[in-house]
MARVONU-781912 format. One line per field, with one value per residue: residue number from 1; residue in three letters; chain; x, y, z of N, C-alpha, C in turn. Coordinates in pm, 1 decimal, always signed. Each point is the difference from the previous one (the first is absolute). Layout:
BEGIN
resi	NUM;...
resn	ALA;...
chain	A;...
npx	X;...
npy	Y;...
npz	Z;...
capx	X;...
capy	Y;...
capz	Z;...
cpx	X;...
cpy	Y;...
cpz	Z;...
This chain:
BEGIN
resi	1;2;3;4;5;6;7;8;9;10;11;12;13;14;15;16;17;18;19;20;21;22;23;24;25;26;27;28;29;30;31;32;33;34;35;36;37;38;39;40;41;42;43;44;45;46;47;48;49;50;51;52;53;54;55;56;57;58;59;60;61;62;63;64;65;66;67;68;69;70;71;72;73;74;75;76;77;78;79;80;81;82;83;84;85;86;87;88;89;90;91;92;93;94;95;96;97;98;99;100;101;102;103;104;105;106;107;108;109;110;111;112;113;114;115;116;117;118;119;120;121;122;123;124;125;126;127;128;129;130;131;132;133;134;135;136;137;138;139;140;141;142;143;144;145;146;147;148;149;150;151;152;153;154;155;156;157;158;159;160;161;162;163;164;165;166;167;168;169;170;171;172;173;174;175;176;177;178;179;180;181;182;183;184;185;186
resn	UNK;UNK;UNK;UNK;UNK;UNK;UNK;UNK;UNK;UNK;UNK;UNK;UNK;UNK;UNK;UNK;UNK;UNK;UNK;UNK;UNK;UNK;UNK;UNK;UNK;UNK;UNK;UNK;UNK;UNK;UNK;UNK;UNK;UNK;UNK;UNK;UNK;UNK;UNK;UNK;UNK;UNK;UNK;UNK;UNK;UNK;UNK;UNK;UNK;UNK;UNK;UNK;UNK;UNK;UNK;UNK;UNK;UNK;UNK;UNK;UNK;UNK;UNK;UNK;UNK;UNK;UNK;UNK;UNK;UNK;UNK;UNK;UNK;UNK;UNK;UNK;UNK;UNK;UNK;UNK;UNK;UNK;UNK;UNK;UNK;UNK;UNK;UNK;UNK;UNK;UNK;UNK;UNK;UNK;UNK;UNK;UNK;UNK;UNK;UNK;UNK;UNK;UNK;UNK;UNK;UNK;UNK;UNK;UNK;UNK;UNK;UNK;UNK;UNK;UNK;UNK;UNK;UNK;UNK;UNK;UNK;UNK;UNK;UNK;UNK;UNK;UNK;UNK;UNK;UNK;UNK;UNK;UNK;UNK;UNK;UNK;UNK;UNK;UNK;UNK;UNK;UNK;UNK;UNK;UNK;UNK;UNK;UNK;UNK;UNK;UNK;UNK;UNK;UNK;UNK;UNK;UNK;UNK;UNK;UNK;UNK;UNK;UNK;UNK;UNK;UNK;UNK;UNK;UNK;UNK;UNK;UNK;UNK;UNK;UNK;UNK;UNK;UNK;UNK;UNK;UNK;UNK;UNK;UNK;UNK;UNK
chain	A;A;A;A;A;A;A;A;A;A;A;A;A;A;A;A;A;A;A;A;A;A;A;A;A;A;A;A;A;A;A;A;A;A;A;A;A;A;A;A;A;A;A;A;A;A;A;A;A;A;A;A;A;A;A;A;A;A;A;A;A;A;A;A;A;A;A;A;A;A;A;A;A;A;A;A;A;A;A;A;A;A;A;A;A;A;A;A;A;A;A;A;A;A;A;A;A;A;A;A;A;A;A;A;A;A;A;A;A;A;A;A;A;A;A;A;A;A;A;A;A;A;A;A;A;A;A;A;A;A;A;A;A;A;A;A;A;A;A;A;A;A;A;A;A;A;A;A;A;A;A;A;A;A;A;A;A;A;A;A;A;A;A;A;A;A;A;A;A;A;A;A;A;A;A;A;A;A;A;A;A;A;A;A;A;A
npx	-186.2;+80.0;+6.8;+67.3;-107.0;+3.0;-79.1;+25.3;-47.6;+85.9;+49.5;-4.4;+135.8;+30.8;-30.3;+60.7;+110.0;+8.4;-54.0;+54.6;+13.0;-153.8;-92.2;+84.3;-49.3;-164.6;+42.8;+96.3;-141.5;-41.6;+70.6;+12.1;-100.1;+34.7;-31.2;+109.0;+45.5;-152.0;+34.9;+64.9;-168.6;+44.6;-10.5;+161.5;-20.9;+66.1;+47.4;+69.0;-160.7;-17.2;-120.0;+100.8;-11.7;-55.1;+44.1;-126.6;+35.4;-108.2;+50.7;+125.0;-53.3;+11.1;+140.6;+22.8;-108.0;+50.6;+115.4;-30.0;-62.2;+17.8;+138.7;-65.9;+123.2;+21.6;-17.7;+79.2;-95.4;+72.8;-130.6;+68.8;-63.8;+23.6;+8.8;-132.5;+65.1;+12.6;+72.5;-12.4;-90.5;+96.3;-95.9;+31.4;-102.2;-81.6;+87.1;-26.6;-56.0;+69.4;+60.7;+56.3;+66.8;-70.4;+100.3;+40.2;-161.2;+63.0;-99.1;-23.0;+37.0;+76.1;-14.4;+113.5;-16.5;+131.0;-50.7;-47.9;-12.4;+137.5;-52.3;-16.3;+122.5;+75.4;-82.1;-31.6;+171.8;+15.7;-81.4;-56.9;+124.5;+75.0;-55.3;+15.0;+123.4;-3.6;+8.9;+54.1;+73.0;+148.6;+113.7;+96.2;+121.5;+16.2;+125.5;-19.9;+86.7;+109.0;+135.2;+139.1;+37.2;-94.0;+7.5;+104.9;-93.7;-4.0;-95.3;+45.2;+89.1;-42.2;-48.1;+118.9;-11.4;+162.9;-22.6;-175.0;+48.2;+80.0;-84.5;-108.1;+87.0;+82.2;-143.5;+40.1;-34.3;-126.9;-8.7;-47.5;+106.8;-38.2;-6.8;+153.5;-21.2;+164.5;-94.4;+145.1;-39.3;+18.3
npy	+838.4;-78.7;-133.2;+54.8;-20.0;-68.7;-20.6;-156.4;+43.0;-130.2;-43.8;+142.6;-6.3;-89.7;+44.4;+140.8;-95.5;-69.7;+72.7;+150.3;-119.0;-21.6;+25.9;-154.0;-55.2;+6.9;+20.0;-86.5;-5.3;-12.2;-20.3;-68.6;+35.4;+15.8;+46.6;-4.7;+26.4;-64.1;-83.1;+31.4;-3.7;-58.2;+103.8;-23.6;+57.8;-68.2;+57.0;-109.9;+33.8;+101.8;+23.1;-151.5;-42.9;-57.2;-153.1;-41.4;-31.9;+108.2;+41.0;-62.7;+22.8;+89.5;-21.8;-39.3;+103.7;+94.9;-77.9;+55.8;+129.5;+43.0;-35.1;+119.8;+49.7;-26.1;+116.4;-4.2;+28.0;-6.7;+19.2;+51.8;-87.6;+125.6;-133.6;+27.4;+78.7;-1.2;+126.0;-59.7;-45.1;+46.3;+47.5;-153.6;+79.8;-116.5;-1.1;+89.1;-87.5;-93.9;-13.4;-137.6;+80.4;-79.0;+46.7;-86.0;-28.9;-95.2;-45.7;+23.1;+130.4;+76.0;+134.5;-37.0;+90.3;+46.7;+165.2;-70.3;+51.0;-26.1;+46.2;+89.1;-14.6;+21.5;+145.6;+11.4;-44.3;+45.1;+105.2;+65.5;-83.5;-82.3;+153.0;+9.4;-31.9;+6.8;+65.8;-100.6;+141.1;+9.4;-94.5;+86.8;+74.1;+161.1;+34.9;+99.1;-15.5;+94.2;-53.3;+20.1;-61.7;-87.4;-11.4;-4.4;-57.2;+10.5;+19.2;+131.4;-113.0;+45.5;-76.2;-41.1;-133.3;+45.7;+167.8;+3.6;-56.5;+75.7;+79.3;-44.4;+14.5;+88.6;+78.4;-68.3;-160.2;+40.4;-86.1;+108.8;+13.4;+125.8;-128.8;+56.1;+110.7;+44.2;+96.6;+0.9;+125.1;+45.7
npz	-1097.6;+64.0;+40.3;+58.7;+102.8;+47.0;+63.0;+32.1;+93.7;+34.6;-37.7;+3.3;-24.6;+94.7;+134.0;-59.2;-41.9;+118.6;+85.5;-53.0;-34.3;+32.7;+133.5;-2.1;-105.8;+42.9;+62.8;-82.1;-62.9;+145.0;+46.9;-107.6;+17.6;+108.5;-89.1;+28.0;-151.7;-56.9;+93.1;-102.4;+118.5;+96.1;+11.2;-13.7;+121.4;-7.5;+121.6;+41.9;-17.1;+59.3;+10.0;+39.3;-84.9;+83.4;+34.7;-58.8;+122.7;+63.2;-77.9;+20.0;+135.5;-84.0;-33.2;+163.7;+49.8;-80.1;-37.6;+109.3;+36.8;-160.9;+95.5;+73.8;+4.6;+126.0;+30.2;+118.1;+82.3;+98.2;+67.8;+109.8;+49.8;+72.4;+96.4;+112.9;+94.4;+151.2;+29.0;+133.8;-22.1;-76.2;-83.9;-106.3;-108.5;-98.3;-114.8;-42.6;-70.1;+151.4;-149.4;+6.6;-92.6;-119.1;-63.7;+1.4;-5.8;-69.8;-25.7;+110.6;-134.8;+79.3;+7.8;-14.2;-23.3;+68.2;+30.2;+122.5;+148.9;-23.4;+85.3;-111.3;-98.4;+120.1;-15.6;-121.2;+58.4;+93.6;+26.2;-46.9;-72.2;+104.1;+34.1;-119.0;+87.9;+159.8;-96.9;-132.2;-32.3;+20.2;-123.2;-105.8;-10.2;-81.2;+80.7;-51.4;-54.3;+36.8;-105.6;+62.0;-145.6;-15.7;+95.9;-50.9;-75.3;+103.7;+63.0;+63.3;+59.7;-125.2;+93.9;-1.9;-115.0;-58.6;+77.0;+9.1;-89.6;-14.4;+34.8;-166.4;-45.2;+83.4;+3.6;-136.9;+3.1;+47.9;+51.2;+46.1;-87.1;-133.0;-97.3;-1.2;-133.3;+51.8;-60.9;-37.4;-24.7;-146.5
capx	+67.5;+45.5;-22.6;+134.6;+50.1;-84.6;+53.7;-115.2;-3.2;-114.3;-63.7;-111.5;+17.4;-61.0;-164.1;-106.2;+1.8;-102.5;-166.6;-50.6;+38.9;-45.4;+49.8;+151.1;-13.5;-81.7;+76.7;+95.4;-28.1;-52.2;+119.0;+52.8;-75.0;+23.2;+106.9;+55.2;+18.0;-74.5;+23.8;+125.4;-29.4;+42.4;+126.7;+40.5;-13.1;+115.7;+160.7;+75.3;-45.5;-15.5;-2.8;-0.5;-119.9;-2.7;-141.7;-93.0;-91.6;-124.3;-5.0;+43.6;-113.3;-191.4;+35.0;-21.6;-135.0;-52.7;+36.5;+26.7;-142.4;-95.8;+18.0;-95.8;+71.4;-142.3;-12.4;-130.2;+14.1;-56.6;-53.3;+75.8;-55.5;+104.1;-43.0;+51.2;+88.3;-0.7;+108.8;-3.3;-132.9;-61.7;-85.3;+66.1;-70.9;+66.8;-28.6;-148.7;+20.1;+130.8;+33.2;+84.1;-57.5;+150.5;+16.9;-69.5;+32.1;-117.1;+24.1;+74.1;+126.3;+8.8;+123.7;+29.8;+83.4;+76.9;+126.0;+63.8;+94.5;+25.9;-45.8;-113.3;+8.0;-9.0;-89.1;-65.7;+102.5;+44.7;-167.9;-134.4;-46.0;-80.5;-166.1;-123.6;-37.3;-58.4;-135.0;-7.5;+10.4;+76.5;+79.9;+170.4;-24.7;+90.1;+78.6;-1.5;+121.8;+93.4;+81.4;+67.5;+14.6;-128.8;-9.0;+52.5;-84.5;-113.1;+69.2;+143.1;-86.3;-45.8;+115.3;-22.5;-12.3;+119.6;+16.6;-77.2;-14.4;+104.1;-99.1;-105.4;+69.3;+76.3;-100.6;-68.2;-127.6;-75.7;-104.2;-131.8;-18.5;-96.4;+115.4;+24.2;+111.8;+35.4;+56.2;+82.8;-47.3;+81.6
capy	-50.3;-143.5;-49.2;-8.8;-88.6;-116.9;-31.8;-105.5;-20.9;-94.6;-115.1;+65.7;-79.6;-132.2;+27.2;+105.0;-15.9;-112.0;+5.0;+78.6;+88.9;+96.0;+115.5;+131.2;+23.5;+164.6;+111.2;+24.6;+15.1;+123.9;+47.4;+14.4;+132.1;+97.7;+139.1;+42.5;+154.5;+82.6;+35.2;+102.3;+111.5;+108.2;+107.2;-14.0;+91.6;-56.4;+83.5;-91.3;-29.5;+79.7;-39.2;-157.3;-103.4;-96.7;-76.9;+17.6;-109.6;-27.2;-19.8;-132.4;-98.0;+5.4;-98.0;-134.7;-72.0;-3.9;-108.8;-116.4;-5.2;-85.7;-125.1;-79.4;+40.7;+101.8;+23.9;-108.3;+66.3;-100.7;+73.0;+1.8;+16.7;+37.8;+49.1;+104.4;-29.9;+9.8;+51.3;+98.6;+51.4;+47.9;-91.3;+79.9;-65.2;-72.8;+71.7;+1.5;-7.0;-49.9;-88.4;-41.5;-76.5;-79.2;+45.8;-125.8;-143.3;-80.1;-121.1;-42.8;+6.3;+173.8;+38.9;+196.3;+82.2;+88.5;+83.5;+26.6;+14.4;-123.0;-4.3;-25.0;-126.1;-108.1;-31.2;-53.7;-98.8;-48.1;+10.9;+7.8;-137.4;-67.3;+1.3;-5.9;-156.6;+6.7;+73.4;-72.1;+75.3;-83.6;-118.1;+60.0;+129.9;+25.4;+122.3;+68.6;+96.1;+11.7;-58.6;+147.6;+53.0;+97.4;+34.3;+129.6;+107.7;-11.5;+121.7;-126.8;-56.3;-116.0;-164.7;-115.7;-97.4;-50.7;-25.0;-20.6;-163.3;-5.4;+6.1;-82.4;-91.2;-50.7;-58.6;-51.3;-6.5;-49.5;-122.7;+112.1;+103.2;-68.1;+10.6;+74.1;-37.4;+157.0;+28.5;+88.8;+65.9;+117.3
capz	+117.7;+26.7;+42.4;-25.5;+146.3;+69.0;+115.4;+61.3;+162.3;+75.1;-168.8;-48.2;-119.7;-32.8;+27.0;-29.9;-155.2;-6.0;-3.3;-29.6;-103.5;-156.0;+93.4;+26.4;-132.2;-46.0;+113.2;-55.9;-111.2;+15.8;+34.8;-112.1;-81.5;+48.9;-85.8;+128.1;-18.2;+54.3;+139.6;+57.1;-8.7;+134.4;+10.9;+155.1;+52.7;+100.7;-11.0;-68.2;-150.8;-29.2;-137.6;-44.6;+7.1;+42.6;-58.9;+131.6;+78.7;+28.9;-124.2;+11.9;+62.0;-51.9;-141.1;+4.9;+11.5;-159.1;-67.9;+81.6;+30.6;-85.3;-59.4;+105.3;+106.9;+106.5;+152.8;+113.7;+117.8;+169.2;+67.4;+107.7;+140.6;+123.2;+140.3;+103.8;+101.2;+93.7;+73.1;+75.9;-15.7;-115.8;-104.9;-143.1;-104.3;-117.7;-123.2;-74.9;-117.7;-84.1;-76.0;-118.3;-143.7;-79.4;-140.4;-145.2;+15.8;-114.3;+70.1;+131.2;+0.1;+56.3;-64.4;+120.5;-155.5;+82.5;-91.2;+108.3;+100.1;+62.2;+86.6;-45.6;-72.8;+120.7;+21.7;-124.6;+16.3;+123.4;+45.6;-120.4;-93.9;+128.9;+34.5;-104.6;-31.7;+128.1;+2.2;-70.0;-124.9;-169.0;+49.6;-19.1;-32.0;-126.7;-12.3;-117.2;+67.2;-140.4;+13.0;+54.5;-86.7;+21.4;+158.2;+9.6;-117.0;+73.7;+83.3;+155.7;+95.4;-93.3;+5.2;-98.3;-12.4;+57.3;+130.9;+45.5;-19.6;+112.0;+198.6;+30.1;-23.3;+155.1;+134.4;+20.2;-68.0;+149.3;-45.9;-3.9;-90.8;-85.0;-139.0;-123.4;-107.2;-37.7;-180.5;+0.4;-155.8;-64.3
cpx	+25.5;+21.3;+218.1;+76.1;-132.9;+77.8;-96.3;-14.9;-151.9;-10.6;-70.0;+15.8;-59.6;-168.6;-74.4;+40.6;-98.2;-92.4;-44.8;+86.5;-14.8;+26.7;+127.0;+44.0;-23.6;+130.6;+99.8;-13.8;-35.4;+145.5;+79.7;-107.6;+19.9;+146.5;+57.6;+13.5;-68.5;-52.1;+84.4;-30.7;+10.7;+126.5;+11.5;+7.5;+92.0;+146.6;+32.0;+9.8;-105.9;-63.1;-14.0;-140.9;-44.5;-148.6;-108.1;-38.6;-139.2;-55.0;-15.1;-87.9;-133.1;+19.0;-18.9;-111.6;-73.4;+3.1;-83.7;-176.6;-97.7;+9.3;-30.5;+82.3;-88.3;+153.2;-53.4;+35.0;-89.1;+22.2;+77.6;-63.1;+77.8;-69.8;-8.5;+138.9;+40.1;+155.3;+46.2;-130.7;-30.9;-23.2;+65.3;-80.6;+65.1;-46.1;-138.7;+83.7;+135.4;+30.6;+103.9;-11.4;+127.1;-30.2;-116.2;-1.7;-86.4;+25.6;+106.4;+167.5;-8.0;+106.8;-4.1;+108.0;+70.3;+90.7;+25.8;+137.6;+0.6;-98.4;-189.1;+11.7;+7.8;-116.9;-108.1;-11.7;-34.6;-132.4;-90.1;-36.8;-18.6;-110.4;-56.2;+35.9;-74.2;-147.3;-107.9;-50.8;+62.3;+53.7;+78.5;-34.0;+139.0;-28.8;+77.9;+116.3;+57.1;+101.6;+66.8;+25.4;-124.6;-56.1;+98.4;-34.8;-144.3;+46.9;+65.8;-147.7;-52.0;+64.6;+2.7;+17.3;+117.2;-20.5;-95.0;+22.1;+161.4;+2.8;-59.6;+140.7;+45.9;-109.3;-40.9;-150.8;-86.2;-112.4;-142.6;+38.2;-32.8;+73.2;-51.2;+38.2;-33.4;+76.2;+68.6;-53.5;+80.0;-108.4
cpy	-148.8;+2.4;-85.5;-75.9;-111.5;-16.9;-58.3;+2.8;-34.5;-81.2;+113.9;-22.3;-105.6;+24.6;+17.1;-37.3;-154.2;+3.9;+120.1;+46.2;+72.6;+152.5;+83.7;+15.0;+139.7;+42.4;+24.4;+71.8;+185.8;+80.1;+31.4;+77.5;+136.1;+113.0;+53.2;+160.7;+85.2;+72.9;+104.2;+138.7;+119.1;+70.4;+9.4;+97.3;-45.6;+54.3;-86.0;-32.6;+120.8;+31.8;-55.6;-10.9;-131.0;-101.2;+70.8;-147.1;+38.6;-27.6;-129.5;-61.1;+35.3;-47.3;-137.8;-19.8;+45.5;-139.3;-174.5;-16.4;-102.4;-141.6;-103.6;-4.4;+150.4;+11.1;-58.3;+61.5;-23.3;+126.0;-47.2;+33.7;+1.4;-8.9;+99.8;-82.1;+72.7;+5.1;+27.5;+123.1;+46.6;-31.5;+81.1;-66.9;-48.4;+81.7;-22.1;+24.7;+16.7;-125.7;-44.0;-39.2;-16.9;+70.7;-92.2;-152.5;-86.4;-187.3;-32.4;+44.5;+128.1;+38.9;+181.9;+69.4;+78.3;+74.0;+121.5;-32.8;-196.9;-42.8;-121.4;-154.3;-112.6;-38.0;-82.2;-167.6;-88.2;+0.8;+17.5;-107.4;-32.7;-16.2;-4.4;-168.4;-65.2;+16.0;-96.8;+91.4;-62.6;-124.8;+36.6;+158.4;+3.4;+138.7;+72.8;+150.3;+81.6;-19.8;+169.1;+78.2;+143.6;+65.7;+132.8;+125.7;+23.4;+115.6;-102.4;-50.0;-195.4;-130.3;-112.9;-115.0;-54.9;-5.7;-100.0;-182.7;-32.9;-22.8;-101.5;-200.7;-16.6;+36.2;-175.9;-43.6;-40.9;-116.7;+151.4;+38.3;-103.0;+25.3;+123.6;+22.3;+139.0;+31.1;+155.2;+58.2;+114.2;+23.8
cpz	-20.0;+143.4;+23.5;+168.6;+20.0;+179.0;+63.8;+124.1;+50.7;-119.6;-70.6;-213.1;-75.2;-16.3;-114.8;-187.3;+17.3;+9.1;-43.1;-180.9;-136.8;+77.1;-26.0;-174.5;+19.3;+109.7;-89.5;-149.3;+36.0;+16.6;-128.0;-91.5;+62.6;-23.7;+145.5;+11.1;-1.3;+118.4;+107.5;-29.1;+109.7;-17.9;+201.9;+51.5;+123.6;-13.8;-98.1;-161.1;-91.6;-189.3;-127.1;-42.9;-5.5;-9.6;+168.0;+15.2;-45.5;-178.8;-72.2;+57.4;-74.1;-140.7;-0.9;+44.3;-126.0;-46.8;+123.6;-6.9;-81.5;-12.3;+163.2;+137.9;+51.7;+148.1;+64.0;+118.4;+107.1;+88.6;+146.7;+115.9;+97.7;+121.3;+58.5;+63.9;+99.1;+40.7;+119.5;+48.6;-113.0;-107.5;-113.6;-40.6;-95.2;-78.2;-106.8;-174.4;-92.1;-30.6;-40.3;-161.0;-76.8;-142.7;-78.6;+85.1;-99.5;+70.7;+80.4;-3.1;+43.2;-99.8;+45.8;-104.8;+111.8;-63.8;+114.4;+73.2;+54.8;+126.2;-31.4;-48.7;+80.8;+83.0;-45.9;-14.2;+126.5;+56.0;-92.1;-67.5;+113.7;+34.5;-74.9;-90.3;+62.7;+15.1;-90.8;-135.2;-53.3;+116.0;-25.6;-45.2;-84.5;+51.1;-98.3;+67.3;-84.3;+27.0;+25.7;-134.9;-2.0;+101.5;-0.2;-71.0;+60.3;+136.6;+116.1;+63.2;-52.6;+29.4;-168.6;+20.0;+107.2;+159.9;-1.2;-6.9;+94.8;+138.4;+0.6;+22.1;+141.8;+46.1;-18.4;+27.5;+145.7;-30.8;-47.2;-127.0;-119.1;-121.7;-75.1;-47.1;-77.8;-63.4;-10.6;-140.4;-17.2;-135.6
C-alpha cells in the first residue's frame, strides 16, 4: 500500500510532521509493508457485485495492528460514565460498561485506520479526536482512509479520502477541533 492523499485540517499537517515525526515515519513505513493483494480476500455476496472479490477491511485492520503493535502503538480505551436521568418521572438509567476507544495511540499521537461508512470517518474527525484530546490522551491524530480508487474494491457503502477531505474542507475548521492529518491510501 502507499500512502497517495494528505489532507491537513486544523494545522493537523504542520502539527503532526513537527512534533510527531518519527510516529508518522513508523505509520507510513507501516503502510508501505502492507501487500494490498493479499487482502482481496472476501467474495461479494452483493447484487451489484456478486462474486467479485474484494479487499477486507476487518483484515486490513488486523494488518495494521500486526505491523503497528510491536512497535508500541496500543489501543486506548475510556470507560463512559452515563448519568441516571429523570423524564417526566421517569428514570432512564446510565449505561454500564460503555466505552469509547481509539485504534492506536503512541505518545500523545491517536490514530483511527477507517474502512468504513462516511459517517464513522467524521466521526473519528469531528468528535472522538476531540475527547480523547480533552481527555488529555493524544495532542493531534492521523486518519487513515482509502482513496475511491480502492474504496470501490471494497464492498458499497465504504467512504473515501476525496468525499471525506471535501466535507472536511466547506465545514470548515471550530476553535474545539483537534489537528489532523489524513492520509488518502491505495
Amino acid at each position: 500500500m502507499k500512502v497517495v492523499g494528505e489532507f491537513s485540517f486544523a494545522n493537523g499537517a504542520r502539527v503532526v510532521k513537527e512534533k510527531f515525526g518519527s510516529q508518522l515515519a513508523e505509520i507510513y513505513q507501516c503502510i508501505e509493508d502492507i501487500d494490498l493483494e493479499k487482502f482481496k480476500t472476501k467474495e461479494s455476496k452483493e447484487e451489484t457485485m456478486h462474486g467479485r472479490m474484494l479487499y477486507s477491511p476487518p483484515e486490513l485492520n488486523k494488518e495494521f495492528k500486526r505491523l503497528l503493535h510491536p512497535k508500541g502503538w496500543k489501543s486506548h480505551r475510556e470507560k463512559c460514565e452515563y448519568p441516571d436521568y429523570y423524564v417526566n418521572g421517569y428514570s432512564h438509567p446510565g449505561s454500564k460498561g460503555a466505552f469509547r476507544d481509539m485504534d492506536f495511540v503512541k505518545d500523545s499521537l491517536g490514530i483511527e485506520v477507517q474502512f468504513g461508512k462516511y459517517s464513522f470517518m467524521v466521526y473519528n474527525v469531528a468528535a472522538k479526536m476531540t475527547i480523547f484530546r480533552n481527555l488529555g490522551v493524544i495532542e493531534a491524530g492521523i486518519e487513515i482512509v482509502p482513496v475511491k480508487e480502492l474504496a470501490l474494491q471494497m464492498s458499497s457503502g465504504v467512504s473515501y479520502f476525496e468525499q471525506f477531505t471535501w466535507d472536511l474542507e466547506k465545514r470548515g475548521v471550530s476553535n474545539i477541533d483537534t489537528p489532523v492529518l489524513i492520509l488518502g491510501i491505495l
